[in-house]
GUZA-833656 format. One record per residue: residue number from 1; chain; x, y, z of N, C-alpha, C in turn. Coordinates in nm, 3 decimals. Layout:
N
[r NUM, "A", [X, Y, Z], [X, Y, Z], [X, Y, Z]]
...
***
This chain:
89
[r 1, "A", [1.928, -0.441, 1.068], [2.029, -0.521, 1.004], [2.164, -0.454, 1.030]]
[r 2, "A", [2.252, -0.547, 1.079], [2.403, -0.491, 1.162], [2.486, -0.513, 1.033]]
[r 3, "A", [2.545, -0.419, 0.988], [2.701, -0.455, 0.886], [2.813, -0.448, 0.966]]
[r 4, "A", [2.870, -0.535, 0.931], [3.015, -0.589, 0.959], [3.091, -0.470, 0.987]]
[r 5, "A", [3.165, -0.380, 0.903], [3.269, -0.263, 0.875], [3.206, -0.217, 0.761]]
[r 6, "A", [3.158, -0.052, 0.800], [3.157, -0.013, 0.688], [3.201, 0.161, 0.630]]
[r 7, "A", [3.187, 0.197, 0.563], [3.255, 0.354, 0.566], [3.095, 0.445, 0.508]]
[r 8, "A", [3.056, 0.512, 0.673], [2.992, 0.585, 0.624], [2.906, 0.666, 0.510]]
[r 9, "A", [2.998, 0.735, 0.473], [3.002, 0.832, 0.352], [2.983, 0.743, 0.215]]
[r 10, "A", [3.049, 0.618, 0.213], [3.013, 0.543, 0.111], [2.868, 0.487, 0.109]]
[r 11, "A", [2.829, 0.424, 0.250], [2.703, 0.323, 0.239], [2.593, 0.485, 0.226]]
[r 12, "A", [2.574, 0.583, 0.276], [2.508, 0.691, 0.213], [2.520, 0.709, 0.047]]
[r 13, "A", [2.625, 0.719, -0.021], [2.619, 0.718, -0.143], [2.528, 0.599, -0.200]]
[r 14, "A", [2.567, 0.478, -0.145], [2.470, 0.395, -0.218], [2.318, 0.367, -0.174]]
[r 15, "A", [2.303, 0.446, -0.085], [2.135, 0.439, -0.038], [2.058, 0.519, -0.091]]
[r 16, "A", [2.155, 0.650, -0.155], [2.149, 0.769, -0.205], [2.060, 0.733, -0.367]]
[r 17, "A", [2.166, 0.614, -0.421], [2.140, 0.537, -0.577], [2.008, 0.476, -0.544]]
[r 18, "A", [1.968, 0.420, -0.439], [1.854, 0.363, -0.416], [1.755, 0.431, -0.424]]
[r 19, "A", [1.732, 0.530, -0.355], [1.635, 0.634, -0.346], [1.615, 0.682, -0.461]]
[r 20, "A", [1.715, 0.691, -0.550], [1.675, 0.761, -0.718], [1.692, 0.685, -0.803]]
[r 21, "A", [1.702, 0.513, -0.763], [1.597, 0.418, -0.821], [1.485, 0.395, -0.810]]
[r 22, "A", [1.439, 0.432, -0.677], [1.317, 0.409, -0.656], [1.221, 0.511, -0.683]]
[r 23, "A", [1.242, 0.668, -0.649], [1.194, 0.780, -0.728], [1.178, 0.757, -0.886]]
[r 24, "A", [1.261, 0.644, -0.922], [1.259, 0.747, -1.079], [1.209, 0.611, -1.112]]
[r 25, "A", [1.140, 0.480, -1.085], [1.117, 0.384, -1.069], [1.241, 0.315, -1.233]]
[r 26, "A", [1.353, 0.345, -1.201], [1.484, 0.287, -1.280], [1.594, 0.245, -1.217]]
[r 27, "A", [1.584, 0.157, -1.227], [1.486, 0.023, -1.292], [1.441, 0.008, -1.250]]
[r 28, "A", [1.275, -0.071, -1.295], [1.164, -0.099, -1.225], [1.196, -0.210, -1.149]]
[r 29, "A", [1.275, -0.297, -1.155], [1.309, -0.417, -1.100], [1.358, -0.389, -0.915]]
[r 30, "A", [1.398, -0.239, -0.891], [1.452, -0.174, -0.769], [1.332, -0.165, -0.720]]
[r 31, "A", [1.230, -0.115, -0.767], [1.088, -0.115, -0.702], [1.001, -0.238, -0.670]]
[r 32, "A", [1.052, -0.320, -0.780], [0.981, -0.450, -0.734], [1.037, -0.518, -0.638]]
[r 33, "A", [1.152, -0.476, -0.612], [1.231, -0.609, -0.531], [1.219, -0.505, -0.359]]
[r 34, "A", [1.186, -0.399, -0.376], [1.179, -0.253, -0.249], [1.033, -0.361, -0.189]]
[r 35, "A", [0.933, -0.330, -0.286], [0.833, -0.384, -0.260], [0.824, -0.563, -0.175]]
[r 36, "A", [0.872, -0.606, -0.244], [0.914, -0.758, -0.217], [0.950, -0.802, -0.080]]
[r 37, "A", [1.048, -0.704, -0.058], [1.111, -0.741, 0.061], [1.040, -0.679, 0.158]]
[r 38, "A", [0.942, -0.564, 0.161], [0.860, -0.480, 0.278], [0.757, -0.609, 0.290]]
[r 39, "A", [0.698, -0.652, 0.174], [0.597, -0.760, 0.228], [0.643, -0.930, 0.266]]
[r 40, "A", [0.793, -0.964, 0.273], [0.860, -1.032, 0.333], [0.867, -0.965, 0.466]]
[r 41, "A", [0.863, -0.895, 0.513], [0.901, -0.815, 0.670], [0.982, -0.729, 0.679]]
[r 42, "A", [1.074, -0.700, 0.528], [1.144, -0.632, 0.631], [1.122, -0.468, 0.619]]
[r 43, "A", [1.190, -0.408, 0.765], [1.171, -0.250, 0.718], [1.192, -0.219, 0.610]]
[r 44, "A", [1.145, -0.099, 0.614], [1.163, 0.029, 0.464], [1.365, 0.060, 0.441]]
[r 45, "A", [1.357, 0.043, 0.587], [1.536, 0.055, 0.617], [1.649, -0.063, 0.583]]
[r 46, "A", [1.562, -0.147, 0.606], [1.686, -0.277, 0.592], [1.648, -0.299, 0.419]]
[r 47, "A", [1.556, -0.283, 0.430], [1.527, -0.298, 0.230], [1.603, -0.216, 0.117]]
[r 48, "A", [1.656, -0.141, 0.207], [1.697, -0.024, 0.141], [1.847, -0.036, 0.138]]
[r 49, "A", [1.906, -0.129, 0.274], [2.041, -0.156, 0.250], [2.065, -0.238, 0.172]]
[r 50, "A", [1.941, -0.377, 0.164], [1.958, -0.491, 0.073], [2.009, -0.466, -0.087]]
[r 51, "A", [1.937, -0.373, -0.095], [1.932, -0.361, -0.290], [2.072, -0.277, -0.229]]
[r 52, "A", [2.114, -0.195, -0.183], [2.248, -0.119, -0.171], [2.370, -0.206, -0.169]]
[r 53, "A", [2.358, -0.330, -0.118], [2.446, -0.395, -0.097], [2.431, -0.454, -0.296]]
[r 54, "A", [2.331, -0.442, -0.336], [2.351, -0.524, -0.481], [2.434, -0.402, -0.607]]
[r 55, "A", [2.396, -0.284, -0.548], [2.454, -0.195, -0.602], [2.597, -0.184, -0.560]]
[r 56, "A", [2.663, -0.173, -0.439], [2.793, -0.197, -0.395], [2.855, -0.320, -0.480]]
[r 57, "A", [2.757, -0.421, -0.517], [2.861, -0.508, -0.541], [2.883, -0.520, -0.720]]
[r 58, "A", [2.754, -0.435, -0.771], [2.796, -0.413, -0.889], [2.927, -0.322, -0.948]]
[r 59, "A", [2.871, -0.179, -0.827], [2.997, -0.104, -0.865], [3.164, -0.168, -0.885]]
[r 60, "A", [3.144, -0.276, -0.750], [3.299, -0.307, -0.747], [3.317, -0.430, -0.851]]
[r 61, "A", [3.241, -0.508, -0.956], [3.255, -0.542, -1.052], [3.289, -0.484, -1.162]]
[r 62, "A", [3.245, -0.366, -1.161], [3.232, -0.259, -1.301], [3.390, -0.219, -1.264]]
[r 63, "A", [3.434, -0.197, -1.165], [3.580, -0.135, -1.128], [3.729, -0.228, -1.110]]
[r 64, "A", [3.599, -0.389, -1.093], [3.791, -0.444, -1.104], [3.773, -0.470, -1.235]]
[r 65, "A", [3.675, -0.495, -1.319], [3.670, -0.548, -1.459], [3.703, -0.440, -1.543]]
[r 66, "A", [3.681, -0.342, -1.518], [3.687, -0.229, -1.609], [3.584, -0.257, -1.714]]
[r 67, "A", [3.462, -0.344, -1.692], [3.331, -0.377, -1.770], [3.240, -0.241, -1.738]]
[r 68, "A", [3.146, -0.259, -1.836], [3.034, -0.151, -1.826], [2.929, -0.222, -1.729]]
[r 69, "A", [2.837, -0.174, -1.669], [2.707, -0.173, -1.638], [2.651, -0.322, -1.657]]
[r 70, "A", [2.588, -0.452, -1.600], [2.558, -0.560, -1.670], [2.408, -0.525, -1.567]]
[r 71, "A", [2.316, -0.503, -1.665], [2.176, -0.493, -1.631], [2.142, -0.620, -1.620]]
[r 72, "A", [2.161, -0.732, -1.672], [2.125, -0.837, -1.653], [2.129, -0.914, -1.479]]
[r 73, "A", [2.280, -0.893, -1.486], [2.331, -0.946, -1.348], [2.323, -0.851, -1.255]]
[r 74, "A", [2.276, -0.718, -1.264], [2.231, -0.649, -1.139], [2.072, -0.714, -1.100]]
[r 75, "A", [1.962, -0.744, -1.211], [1.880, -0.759, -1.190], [1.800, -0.915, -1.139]]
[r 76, "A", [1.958, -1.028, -1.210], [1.920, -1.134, -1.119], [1.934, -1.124, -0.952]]
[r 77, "A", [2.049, -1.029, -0.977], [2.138, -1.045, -0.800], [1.988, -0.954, -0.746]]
[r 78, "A", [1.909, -0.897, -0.754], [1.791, -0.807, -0.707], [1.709, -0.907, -0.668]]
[r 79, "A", [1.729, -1.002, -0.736], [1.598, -1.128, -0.725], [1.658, -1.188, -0.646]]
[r 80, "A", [1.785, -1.205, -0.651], [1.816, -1.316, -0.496], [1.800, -1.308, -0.393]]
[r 81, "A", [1.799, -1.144, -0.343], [1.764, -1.097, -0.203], [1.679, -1.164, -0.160]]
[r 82, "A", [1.646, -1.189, -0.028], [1.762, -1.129, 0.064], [1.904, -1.214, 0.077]]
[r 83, "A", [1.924, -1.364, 0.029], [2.040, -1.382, 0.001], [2.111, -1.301, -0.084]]
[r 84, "A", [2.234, -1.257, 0.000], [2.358, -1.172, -0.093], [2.497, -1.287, -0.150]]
[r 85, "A", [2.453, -1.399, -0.195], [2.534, -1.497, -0.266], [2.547, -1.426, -0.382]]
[r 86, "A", [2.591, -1.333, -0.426], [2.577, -1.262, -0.598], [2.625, -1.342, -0.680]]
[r 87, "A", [2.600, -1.330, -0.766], [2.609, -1.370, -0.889], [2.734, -1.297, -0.987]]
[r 88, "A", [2.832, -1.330, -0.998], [2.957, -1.250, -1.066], [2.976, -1.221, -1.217]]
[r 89, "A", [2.875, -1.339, -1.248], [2.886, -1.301, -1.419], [2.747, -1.290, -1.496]]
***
């Protein structure tokens, strides 16, 4: 899976969050949706950007809103994969 533009050092940070979602199975919903998408086809690798990209897009919600954390809407946008249409509220 090809991304557009992206900055290194950042997309590591968020693959980084993935991996110690999925280690620490928190939220379990990161494991289910890891799982989900390996038995849809895709690699261990592109699965791993998918949920990253849901985490990228939470962070930058939490930062223009100056809102906390919305477990809810991280965990629908988890279920939409592999469409990344997120969900904003």
């Amino acid at each position: 899976m090809k991304s557009r533009s992206h900055n290194p050092r950042l997309k590591a940070v968020y693959l980084e969050a993935v991996e110690n979602q999925l280690r620490d199975n928190n939220p379990p919903e990161t494991r289910q949706t890891f799982d989900r998408l390996r038995r849809e086809g895709y690699n261990e690798q592109d699965a791993k950007v998918l949920i990253a990209s849901v985490i990228a897009a939470e962070s930058f919600w939490i930062m223009k809103s100056g809102s906390p954390f919305n477990q809810e809407r991280f965990v629908r946008n988890l279920k939409r994969l592999p469409n990344q249409s997120f969900d904003e509220t």
